[in-house]
C-alpha positions as CSV (number, residue, x, y, z in Angstrom):
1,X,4.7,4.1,-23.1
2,X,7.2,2.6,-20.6
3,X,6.0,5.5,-18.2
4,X,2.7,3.7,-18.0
5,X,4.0,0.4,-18.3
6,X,6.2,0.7,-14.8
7,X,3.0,2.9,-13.8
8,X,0.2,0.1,-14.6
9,X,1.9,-2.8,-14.4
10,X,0.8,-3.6,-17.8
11,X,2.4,-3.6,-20.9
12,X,1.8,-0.5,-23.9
13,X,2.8,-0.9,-26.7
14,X,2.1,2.6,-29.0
15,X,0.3,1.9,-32.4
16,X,-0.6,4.9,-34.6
17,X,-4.0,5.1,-36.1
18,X,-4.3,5.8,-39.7
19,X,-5.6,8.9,-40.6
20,X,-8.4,7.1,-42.4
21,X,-9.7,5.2,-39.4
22,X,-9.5,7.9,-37.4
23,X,-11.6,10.5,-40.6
24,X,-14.1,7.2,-40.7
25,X,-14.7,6.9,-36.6
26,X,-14.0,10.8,-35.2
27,X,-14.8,13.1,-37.9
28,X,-12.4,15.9,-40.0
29,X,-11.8,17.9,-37.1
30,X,-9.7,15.2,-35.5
31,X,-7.9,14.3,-38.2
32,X,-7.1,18.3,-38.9
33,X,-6.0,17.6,-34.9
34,X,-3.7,15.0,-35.8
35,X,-2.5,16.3,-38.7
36,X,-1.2,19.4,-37.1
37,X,0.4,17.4,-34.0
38,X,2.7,16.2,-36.6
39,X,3.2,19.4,-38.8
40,X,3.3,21.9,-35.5
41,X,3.4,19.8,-32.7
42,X,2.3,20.9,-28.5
43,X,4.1,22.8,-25.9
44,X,3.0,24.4,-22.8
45,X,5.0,27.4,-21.3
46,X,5.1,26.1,-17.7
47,X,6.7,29.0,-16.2
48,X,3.5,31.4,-17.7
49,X,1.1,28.6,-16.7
50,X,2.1,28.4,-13.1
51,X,2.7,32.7,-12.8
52,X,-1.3,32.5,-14.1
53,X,-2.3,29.6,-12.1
54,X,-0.3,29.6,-9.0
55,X,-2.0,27.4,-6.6
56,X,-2.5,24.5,-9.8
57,X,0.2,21.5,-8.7
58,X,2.5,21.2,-11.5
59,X,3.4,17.7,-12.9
60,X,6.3,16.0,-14.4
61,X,5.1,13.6,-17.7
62,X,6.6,11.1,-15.3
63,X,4.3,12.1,-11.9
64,X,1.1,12.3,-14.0
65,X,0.4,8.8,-14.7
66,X,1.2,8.2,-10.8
67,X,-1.7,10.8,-10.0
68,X,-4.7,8.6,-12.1
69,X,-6.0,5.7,-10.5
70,X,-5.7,2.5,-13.2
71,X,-7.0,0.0,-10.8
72,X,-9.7,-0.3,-13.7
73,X,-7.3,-2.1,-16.1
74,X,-6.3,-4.8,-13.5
75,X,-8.4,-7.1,-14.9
């Protein structure tokens, strides 16, 4: 959250959505989603992602939120 803090200018703060809000507003599927983030978790091979895709930029978790354009939450 600090990432897009610094990045925004604006404060986050992370709050995690109970599992029942999210069955009641998004369905089983994405509570199965979440579920397995915790259980499993996500990785991405870089290295086999750029050999696949070579001309795709690669980012940093810190260069990504630079890339997006949040002028639409200066409000």
């Amino acid at each position: 959250m600090s990432i897009l803090s610094r990045v925004t200018g604006r404060n986050f703060t992370y709050y995690q959505v109970p599992l029942d809000v999210v069955r009641q507003r998004m369905g089983e599927d994405a509570v199965k989603m979440y579920e397995w983030f915790d259980r499993v978790g996500f990785a991405v091979d870089r290295a086999a992602l750029h050999r696949e895709f070579p001309t795709l930029p690669s980012t940093t978790s810190s260069l990504g939120p630079k890339l997006q354009d949040w002028s639409a939450l200066r409000v």
